[in-house]
C-alpha positions in Angstrom: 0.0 0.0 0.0 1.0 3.7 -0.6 1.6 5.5 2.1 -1.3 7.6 1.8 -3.4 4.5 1.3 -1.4 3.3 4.8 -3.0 6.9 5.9 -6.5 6.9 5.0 -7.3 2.7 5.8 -5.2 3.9 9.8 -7.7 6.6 10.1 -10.5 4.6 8.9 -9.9 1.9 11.7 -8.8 4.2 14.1 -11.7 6.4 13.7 -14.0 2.8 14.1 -12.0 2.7 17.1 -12.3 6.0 18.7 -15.7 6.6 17.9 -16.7 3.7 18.4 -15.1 3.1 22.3 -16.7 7.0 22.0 -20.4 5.7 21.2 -20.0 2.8 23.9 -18.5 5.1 27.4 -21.1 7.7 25.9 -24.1 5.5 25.9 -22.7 3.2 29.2 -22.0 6.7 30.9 -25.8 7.6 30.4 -26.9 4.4 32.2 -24.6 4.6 34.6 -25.5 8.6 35.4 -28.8 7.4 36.3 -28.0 4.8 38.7 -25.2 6.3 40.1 -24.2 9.1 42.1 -21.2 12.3 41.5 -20.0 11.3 44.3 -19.3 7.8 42.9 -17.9 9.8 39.8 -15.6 12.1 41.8 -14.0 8.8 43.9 -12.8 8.0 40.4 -11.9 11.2 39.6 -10.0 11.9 42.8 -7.6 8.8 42.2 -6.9 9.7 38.6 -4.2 11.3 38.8 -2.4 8.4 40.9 -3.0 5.5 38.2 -2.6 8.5 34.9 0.8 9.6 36.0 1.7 5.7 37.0 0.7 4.2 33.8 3.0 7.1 31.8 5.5 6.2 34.1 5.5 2.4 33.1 5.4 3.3 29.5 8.4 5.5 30.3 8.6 6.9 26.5 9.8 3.7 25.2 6.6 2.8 23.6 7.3 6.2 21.6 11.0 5.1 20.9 10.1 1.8 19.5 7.5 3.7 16.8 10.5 5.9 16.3 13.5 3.7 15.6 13.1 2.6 12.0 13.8 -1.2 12.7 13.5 -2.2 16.1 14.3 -6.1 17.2 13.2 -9.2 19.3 15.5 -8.1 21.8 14.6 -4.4 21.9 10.6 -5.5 22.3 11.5 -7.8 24.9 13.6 -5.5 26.7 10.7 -3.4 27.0 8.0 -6.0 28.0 10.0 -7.0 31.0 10.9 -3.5 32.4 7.2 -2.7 31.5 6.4 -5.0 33.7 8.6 -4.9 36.3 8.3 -1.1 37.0 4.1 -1.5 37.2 4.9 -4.2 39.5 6.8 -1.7 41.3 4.7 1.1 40.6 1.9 -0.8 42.4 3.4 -2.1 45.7 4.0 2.3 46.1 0.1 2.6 45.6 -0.8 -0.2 47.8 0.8 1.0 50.8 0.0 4.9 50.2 -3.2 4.0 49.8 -4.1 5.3 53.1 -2.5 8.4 53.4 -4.5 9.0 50.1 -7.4 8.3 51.7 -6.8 10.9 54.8 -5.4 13.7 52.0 -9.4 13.7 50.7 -10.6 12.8 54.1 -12.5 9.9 52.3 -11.4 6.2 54.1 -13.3 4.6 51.0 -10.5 5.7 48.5 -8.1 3.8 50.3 -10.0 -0.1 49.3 -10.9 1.3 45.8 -7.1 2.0 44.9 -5.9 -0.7 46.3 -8.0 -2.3 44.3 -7.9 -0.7 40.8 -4.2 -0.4 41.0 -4.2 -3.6 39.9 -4.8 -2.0 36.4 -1.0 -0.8 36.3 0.1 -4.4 36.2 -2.8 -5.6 33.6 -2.1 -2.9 31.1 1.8 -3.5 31.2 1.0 -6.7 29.4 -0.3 -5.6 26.6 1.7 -2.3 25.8 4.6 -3.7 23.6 1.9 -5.9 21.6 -0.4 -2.7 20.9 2.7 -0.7 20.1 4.2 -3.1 17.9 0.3 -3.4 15.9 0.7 0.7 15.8 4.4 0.2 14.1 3.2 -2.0 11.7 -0.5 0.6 10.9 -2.4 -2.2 11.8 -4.8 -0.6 13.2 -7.8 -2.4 12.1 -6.8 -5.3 14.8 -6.4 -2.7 17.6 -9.6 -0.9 17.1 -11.6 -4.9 17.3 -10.0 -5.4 20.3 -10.6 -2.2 22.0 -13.9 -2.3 21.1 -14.8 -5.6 21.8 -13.3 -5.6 25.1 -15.0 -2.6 26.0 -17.9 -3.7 25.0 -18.0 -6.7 27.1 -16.3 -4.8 30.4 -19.3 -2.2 30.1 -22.5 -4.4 30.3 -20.6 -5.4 33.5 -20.3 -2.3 35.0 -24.0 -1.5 34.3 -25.4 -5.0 35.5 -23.1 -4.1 38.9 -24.5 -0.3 39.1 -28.2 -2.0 38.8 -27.4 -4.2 41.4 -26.7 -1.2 43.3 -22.2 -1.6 44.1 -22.1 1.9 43.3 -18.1 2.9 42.8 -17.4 -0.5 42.8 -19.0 -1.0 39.7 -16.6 1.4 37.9 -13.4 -0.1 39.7 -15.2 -3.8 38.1 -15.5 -2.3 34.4 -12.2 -0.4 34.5 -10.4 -3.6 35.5 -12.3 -6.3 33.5 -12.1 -3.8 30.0 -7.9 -4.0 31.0 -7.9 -8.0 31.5 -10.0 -8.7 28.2 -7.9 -6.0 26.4 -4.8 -7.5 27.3 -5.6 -10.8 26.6 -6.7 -10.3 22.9 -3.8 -8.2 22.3 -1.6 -11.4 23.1 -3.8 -13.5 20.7 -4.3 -10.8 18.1 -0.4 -9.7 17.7 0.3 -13.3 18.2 4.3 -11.7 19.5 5.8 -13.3 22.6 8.8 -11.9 24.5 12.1 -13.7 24.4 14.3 -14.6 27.8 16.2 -11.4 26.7 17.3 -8.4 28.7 19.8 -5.6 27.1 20.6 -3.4 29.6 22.5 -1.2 26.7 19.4 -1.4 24.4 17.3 -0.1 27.8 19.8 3.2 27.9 19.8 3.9 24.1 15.7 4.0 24.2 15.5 5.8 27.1 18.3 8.7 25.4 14.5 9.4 23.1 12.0 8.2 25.5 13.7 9.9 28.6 13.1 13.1 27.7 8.9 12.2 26.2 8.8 10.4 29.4 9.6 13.3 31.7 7.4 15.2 29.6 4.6 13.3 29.2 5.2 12.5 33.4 5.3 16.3 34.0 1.7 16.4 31.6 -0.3 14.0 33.1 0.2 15.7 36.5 -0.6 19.1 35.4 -3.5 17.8 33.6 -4.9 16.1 36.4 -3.8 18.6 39.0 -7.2 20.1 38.9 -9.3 17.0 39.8 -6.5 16.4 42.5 -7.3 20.4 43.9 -10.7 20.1 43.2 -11.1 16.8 45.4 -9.4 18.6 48.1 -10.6 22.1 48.2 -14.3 20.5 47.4 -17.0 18.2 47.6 -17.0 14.8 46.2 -20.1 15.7 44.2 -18.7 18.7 43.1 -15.7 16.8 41.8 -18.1 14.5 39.8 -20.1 17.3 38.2 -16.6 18.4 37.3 -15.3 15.0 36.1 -18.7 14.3 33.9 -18.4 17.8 32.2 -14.6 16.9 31.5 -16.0 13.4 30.1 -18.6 15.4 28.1 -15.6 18.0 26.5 -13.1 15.5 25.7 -16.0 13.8 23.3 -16.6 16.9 21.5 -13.3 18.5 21.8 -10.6 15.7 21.7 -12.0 12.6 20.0 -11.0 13.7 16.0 -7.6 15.0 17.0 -7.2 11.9 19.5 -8.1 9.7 16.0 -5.5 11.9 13.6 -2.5 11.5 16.1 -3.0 7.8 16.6 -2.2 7.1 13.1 -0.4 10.5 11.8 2.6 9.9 15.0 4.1 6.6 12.8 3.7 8.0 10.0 5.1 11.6 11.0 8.4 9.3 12.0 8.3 7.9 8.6 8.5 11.2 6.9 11.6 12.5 9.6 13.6 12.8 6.6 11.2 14.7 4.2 10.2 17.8 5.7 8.5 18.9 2.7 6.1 16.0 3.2 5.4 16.7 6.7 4.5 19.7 6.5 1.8 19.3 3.7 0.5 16.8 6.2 0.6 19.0 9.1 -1.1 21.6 7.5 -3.7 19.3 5.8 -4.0 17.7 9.7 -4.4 21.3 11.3 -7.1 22.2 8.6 -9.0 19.3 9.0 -9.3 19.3 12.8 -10.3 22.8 13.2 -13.0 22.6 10.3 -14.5 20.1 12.0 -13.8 20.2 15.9 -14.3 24.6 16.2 -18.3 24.0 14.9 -18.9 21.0 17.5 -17.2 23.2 20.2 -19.5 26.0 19.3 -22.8 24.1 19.2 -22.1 22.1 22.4 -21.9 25.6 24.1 -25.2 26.5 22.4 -27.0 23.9 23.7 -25.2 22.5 26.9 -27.8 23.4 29.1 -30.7 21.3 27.7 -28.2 18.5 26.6 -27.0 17.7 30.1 -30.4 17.8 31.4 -32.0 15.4 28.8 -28.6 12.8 29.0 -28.1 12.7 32.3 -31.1 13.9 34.1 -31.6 17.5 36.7 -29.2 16.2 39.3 -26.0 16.9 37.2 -27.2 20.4 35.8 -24.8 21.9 37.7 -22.1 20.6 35.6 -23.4 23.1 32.7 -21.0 26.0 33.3 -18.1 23.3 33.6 -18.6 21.7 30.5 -19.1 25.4 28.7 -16.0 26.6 29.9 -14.0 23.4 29.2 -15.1 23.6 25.4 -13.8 27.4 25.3 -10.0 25.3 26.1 -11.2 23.0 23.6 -10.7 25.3 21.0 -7.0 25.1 21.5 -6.7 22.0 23.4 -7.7 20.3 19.9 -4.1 21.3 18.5 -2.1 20.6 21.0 -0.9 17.1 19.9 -0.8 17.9 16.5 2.1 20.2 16.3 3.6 17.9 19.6 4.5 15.0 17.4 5.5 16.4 14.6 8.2 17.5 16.5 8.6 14.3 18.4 8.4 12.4 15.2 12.1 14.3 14.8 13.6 13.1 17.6 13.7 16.7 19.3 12.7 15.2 22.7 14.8 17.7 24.5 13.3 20.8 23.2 9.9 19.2 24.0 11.2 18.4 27.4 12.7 21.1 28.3 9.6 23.2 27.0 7.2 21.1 29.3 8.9 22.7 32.3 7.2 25.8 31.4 4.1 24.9 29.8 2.7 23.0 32.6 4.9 24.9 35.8 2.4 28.0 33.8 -0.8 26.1 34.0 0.3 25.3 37.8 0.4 29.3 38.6 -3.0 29.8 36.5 -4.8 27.0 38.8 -3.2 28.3 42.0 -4.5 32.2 40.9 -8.1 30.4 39.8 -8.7 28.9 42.8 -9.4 32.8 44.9 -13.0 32.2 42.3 -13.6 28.8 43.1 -14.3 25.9 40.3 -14.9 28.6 37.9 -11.5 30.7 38.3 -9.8 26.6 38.0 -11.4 26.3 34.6 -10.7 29.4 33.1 -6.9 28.9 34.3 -7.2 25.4 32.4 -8.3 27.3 29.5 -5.5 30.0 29.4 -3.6 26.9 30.1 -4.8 25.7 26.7 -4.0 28.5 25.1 -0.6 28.9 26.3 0.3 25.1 25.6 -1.2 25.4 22.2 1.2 28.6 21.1 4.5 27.1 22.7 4.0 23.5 20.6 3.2 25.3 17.4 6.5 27.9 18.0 7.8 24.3 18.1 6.7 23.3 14.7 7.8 26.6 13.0 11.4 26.3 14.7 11.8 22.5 13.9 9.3 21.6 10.7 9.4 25.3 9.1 6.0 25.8 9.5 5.3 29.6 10.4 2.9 29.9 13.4 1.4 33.1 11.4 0.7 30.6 8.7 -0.9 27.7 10.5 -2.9 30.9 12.7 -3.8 31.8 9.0 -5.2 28.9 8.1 -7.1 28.5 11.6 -8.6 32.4 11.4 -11.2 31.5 8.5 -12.7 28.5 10.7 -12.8 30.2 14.0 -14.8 33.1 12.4 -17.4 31.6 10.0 -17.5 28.6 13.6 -18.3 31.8 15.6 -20.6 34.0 13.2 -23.0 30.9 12.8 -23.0 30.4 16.6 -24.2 33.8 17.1 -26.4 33.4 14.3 -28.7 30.6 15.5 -28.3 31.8 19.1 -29.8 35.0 17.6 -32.6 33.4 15.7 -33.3 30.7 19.2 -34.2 34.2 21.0 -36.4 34.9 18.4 -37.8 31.5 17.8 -36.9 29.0 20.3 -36.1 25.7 19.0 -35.8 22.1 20.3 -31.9 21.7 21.2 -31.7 18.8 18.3 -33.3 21.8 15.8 -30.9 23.4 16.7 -28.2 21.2 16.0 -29.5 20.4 12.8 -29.9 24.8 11.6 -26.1 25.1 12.7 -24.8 22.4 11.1 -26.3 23.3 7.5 -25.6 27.0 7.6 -21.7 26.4 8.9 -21.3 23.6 5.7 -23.4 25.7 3.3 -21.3 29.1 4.2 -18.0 26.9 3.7 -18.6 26.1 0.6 -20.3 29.0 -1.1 -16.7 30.2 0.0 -15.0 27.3 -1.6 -13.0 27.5 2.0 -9.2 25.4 1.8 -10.1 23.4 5.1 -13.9 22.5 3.2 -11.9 21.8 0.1 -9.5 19.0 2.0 -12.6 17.6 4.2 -13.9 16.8 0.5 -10.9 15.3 -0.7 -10.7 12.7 2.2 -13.9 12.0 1.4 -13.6 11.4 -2.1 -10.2 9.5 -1.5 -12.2 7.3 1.3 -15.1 6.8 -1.5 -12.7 6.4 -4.3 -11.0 3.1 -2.3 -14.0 1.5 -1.3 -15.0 1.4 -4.6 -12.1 0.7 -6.0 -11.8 -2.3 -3.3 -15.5 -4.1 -4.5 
């Protein structure tokens, strides 16, 4: 296959993937709204941070290494697989016995037994990382996205059954941890590789001179990212740190799943193009269009229409997670972008500059959380959002140092989008004063003025939506 061929089949089974895992926690998370409580959310949520920043930790950047080097071996995988799971074994015994003192930081004795118990999910996950990277390597992305969703599938009619039968958190601990077992499991069957008795302490040092530096990074991201739900769950309620934690659920499905999709198949094939930076920048710039024609007009009509969408999902007792959710999808707008420009850089090898950068993006969205927290939840969440901002700028400064790819241009490129996204918005909110409609009317009126303004104006994102399309089209015909 061609290479873009090898493009458009990845991001055909990754987007089968994505939205589909999407379509499932969606749909399970509206059952499982009902029968449980935001307090049951925010236990969750209050422990995230803890098994996040542990799993990055096990993965340790050599997962990204691996995609990186052109031709790793047996020995290099197996390397990995047994310091994979070594260090969650590790990782897990620190858990186990802080459990408590977790506990007594959120004055909640519960969280103590549920960590101890879902930490488990360290050592389940460490199984299956080299198989699932080594599927990614290869763009075979139509296995990974079966598995995910098939073990997904089967791990969230669990989950409900136990919520019905009323286990409350428990029933999320059950779903997270059966979802990890199943998933690893098929990923041994599907990849069909099996380490060797082999241990290179020398090939451990040479990954880690790449993944070192993604690893501190990605280390130092997680906890920033999850530093809110970890000040949140202190400062705060329980409930109010599930309102919070179901409005974050809500965002990062409007704001996160397209890009998430993109990056899972553009990061191999950004390493493939390392030595054409011509190439890679077409795709960036192709990558950046796309995203923002598509993710700016979702961010906009979830902000129309949050109020009577959270109240018809999930029922009156999470409306107060309305404001969060609009707020969140503001950062959305440039929390979209983030990864795009991240590993096109990566994808060069420049793991230092990304490291060393990481010291001040998220040390700055620690001072914006720390001056938020004087207005309470709200003065968080707009930090997070300037946060969003600020990351976004410093990663595509990145790209116009490393790939050549002006940040005026790429802004360029973005400014079209963001205004016709916005004008429509205020459009339809306009004509809702005037004539209220039903929130899936409204939907509907946005959706055909924002694609019937694009392309009357014949816009360069619009024109590359259509060519993906047509290339997509094109192959399945050209496959009957």
């Amino acid at each position: 296959m061609s290479l873009g061929a090898k493009i458009l089949s990845g991001t055909i089974w990754v987007s089968v993937d994505k939205f589909g895992t999407m379509f499932l926690q969606f749909f399970v998370n509206l059952i499982l709204a009902r029968l449980l409580t935001p307090a049951d959310y925010g236990c969750i949520g209050m422990l995230a941070i803890f098994i996040v920043v542990s799993q990055v930790l096990i993965d340790g950047g050599f997962g990204s290494a691996l995609i990186q080097k052109k031709q790793p071996t047996q020995v290099d995988y197996s390397t990995i697989f047994f310091w994979n799971l070594f260090f969650a074994c590790f990782l897990y015994v620190v858990l186990f016995f802080s459990a408590s003192q977790i506990a007594l930081f959120f004055k909640m004795p519960l969280l103590s037994d549920v960590l101890k118990v879902l930490g488990l999910i360290l050592i389940i996950n460490s199984l299956g990382i080299i198989q699932n990277n080594r599927l990614r390597k290869l763009l075979a992305f139509k296995k990974i996205s079966l598995v995910n969703v098939l073990s997904l599938s089967a791990a969230s009619l669990v989950g409900v059954f136990l919520a019905y039968r009323g286990w409350g958190v428990w029933s999320l601990v059950a779903m997270q941890l059966i979802n990890a077992l199943l998933n690893a499991g098929t990923l041994w069957l599907v990849a069909r590789w099996y380490p060797s008795w082999t241990f290179s302490f020398a090939i451990l040092k040479e990954l880690f001179s790449f993944g070192g530096f993604l690893l501190a990074s990605n280390v130092l991201q997680e906890i920033c990212k999850n530093l809110q739900g970890l000040i949140i769950g202190r400062k705060f309620s329980s409930t109010e740190m599930g309102l919070y934690s179901q409005a974050k659920k809500l965002d990062d499905v409007a704001c996160l799943t397209l890009p998430n999709v993109i990056m899972q198949v553009l990061f191999p094939v950004y390493a493939q193009l390392q030595n054409d930076l011509k190439q890679l920048r077409k795709t960036l710039d192709m990558s950046v269009q796309v995203i923002s024609f598509v993710t700016f007009p979702l961010v906009a009509i979830f902000i129309l229409v949050a109020h009577p969408l959270i109240s018809f999902l999930y029922g009156n007792k999470w409306e107060g997670a309305i404001p969060y959710f609009q707020i969140l999808c503001v950062g959305g707008l440039f929390a979209c972008l983030q990864n795009v420009n991240y590993y096109a850089v990566a994808a060069l090898g420049k793991s230092k500059p990304l490291f060393r950068w990481s010291f001040y993006k998220w040390g700055m969205l620690f001072v914006l959380l720390l001056g938020g927290m004087h207005w309470g939840i709200h003065g968080i969440l707009w930090g997070m959002v300037l946060s969003s901002l600020n990351i976004y700028l410093v990663n595509a400064l990145l790209v116009s140092k490393y790939c050549h790819y002006p940040l005026m241009k790429q802004l360029k490129k973005l400014l079209p989008v963001f205004l016709l996204s916005f004008l429509v918005a205020v459009f339809v909110w306009l004509f809702n004063q005037w004539l209220p409609l039903l929130f899936g009317v409204t939907i509907v009126m946005y959706m055909i003025v924002y694609m019937v303004i694009a392309w009357s104006m014949r816009m360069e994102a619009w024109k590359n939506c259509i060519q993906i399309v047509v290339l997509f089209t094109k192959r399945k015909i050209d496959n009957n």
